[in-house]
N, CA, C and O atoms as CSV, one atom per row, in Angstrom:
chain,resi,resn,atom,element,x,y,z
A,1,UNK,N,N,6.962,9.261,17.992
A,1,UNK,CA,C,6.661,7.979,17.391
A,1,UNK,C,C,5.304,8.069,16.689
A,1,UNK,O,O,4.311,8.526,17.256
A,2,UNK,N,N,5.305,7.697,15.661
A,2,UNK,CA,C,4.035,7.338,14.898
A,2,UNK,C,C,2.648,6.477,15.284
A,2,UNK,O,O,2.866,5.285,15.501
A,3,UNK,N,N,1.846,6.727,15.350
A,3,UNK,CA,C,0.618,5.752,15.052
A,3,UNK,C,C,0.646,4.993,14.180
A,3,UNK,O,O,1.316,5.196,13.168
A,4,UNK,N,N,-0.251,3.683,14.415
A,4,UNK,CA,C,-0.410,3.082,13.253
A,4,UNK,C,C,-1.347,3.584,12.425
A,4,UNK,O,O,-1.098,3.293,11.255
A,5,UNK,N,N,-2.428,4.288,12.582
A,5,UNK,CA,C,-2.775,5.338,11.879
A,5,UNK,C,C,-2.115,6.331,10.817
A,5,UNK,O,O,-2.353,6.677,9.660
A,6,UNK,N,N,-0.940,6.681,12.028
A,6,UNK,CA,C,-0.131,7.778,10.678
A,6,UNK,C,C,0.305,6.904,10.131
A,6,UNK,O,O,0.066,7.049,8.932
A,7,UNK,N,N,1.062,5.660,10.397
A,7,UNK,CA,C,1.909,4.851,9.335
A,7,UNK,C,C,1.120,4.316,8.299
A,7,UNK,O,O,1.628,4.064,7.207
A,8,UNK,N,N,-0.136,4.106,8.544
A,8,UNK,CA,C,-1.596,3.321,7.403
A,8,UNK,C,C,-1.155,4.693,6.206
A,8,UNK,O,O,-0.941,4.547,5.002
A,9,UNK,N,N,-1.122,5.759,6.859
A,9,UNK,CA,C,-1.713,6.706,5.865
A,9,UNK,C,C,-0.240,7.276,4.659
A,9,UNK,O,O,-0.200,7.579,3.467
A,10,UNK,N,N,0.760,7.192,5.740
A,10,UNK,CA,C,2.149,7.132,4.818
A,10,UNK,C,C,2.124,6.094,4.000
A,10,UNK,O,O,1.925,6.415,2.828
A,11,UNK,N,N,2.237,5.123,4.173
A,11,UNK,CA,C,2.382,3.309,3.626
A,11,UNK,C,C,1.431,3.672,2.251
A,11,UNK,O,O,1.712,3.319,1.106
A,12,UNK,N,N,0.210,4.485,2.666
A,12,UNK,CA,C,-0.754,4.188,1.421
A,12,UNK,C,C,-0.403,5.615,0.439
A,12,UNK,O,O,-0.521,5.439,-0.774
A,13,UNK,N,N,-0.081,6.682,0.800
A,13,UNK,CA,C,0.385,7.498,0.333
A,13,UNK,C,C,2.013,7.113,-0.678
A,13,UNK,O,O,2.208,7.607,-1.789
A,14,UNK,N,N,2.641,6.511,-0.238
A,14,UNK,CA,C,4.022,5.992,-0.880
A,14,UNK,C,C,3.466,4.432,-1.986
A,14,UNK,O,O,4.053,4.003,-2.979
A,15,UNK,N,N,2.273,3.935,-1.390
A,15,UNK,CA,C,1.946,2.820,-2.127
A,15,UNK,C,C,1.447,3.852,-3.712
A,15,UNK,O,O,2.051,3.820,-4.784
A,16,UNK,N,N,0.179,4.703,-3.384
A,16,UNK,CA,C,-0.301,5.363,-4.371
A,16,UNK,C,C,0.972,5.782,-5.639
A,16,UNK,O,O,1.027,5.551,-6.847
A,17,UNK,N,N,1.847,6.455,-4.733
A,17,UNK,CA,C,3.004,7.077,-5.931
A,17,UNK,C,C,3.840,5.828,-6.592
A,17,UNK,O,O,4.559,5.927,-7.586
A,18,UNK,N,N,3.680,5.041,-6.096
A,18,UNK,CA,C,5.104,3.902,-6.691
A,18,UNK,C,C,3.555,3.083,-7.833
A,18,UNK,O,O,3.808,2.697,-8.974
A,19,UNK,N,N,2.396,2.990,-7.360
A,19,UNK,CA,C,1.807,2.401,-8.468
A,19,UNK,C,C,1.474,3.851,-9.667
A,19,UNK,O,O,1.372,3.623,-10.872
A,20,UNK,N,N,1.377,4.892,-9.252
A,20,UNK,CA,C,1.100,5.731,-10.180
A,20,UNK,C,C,2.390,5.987,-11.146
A,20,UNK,O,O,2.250,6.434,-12.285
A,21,UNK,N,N,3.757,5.638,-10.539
A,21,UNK,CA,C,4.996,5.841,-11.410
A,21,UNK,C,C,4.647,4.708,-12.566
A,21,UNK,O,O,4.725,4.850,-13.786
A,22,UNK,N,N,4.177,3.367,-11.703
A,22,UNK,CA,C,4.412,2.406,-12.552
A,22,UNK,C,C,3.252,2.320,-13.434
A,22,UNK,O,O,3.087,1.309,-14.117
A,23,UNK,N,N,2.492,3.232,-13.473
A,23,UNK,CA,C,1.054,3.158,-14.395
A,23,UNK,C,C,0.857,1.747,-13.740
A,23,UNK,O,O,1.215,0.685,-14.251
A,24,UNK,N,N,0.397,1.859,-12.846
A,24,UNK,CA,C,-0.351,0.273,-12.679
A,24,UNK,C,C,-1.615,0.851,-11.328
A,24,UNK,O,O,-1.653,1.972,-10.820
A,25,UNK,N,N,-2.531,-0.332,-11.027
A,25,UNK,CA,C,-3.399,-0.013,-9.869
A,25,UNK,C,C,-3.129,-1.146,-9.176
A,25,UNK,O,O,-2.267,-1.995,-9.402
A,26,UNK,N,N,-4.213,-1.067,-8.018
A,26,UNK,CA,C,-4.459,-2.044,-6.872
A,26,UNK,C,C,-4.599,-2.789,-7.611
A,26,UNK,O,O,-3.566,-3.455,-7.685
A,27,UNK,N,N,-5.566,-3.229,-8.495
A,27,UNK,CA,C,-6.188,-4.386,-9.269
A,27,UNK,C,C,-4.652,-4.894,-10.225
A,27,UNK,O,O,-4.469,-6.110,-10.180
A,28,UNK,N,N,-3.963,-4.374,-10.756
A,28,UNK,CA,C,-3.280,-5.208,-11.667
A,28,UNK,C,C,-1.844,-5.980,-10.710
A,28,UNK,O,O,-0.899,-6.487,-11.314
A,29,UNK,N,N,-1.897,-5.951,-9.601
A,29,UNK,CA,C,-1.413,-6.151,-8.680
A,29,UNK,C,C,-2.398,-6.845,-7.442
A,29,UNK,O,O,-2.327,-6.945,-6.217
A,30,UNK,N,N,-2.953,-7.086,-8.066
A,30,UNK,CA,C,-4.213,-7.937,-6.933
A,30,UNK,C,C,-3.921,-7.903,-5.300
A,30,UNK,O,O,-3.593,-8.786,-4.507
A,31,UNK,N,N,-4.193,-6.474,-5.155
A,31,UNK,CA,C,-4.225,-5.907,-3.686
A,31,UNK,C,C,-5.385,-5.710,-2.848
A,31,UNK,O,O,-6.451,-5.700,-3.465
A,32,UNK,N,N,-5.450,-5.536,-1.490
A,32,UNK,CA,C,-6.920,-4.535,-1.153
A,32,UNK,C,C,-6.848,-3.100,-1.310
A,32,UNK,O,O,-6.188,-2.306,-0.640
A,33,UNK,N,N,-7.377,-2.946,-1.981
A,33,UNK,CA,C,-7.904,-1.372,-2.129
A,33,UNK,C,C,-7.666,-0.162,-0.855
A,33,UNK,O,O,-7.163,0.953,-0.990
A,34,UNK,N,N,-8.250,-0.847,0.499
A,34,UNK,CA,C,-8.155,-0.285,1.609
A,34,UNK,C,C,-6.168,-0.311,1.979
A,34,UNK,O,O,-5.637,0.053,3.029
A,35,UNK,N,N,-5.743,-0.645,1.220
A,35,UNK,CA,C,-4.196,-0.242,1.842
A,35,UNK,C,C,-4.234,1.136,1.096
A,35,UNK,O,O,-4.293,2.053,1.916
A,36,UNK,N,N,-4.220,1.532,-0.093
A,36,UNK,CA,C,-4.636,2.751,-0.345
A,36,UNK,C,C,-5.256,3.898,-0.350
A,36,UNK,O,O,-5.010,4.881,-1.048
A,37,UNK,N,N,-6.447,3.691,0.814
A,37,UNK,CA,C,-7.188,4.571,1.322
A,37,UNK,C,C,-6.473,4.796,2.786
A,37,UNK,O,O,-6.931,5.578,3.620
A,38,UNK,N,N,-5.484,4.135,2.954
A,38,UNK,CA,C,-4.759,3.923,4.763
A,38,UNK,C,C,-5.737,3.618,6.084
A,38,UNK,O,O,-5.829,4.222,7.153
A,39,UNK,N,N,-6.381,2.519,5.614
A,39,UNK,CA,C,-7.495,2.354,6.574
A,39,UNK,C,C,-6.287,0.804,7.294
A,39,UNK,O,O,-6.805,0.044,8.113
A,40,UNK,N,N,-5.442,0.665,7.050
A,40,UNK,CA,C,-4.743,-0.543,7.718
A,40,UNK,C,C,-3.091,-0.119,6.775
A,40,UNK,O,O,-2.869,0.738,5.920
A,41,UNK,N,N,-2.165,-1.186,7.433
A,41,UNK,CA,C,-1.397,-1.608,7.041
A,41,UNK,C,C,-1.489,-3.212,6.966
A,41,UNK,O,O,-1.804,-3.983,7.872
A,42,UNK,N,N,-0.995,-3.610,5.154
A,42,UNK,CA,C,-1.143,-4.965,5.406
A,42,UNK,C,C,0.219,-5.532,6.151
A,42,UNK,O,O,1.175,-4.802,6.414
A,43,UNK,N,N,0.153,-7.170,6.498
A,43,UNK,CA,C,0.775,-8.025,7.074
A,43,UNK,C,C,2.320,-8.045,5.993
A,43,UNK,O,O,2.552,-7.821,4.805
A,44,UNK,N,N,3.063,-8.417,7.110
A,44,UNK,CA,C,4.119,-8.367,5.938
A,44,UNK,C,C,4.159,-9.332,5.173
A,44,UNK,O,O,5.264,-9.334,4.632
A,45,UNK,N,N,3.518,-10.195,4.821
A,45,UNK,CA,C,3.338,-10.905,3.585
A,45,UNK,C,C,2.966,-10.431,2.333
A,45,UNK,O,O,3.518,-10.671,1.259
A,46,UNK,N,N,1.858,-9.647,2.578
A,46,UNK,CA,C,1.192,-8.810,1.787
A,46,UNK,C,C,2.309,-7.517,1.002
A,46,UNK,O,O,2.141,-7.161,-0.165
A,47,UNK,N,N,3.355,-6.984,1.851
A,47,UNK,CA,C,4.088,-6.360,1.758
A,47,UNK,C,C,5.177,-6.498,1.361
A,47,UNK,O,O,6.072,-5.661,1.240
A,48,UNK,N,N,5.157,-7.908,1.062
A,48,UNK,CA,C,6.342,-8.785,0.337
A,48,UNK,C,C,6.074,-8.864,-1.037
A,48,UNK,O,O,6.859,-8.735,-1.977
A,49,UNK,N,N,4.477,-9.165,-1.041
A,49,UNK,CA,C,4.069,-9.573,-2.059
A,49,UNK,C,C,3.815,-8.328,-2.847
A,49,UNK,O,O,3.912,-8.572,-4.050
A,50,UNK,N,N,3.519,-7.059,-2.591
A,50,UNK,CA,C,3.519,-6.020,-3.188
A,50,UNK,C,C,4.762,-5.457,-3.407
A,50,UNK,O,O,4.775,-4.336,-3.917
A,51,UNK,N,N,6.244,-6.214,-3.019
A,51,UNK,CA,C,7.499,-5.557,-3.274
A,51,UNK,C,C,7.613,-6.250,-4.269
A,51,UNK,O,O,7.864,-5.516,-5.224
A,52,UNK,N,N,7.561,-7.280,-4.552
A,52,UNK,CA,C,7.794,-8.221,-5.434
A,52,UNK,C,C,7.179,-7.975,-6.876
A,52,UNK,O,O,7.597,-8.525,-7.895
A,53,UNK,N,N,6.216,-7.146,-6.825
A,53,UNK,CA,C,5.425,-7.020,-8.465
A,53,UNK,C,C,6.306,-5.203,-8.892
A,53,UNK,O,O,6.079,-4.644,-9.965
């Protein structure tokens, strides 16, 4: 089973590639930054809201 540690760092690793496909960043998607460094996983709201753009 995973950490939430390892999962911060997958989550932000899979976040990085799906904004780098989409040429887009944290900012044009008004995110925290720190989901991309895998210092957390956000709430699933946040995770809604980043499926959604």
């Amino acid at each position: 089973m995973l950490t939430q540690s390892e999962r911060a760092q997958i989550f932000a690793m899979r976040l990085a590639q799906a904004l780098d496909d989409a040429e887009l960043t944290v900012f044009d998607i008004s995110i925290s930054p720190m989901y991309l460094k895998g210092e957390t996983l956000p709430p699933l709201d946040e995770i809604i809201k980043i499926a959604k753009n």
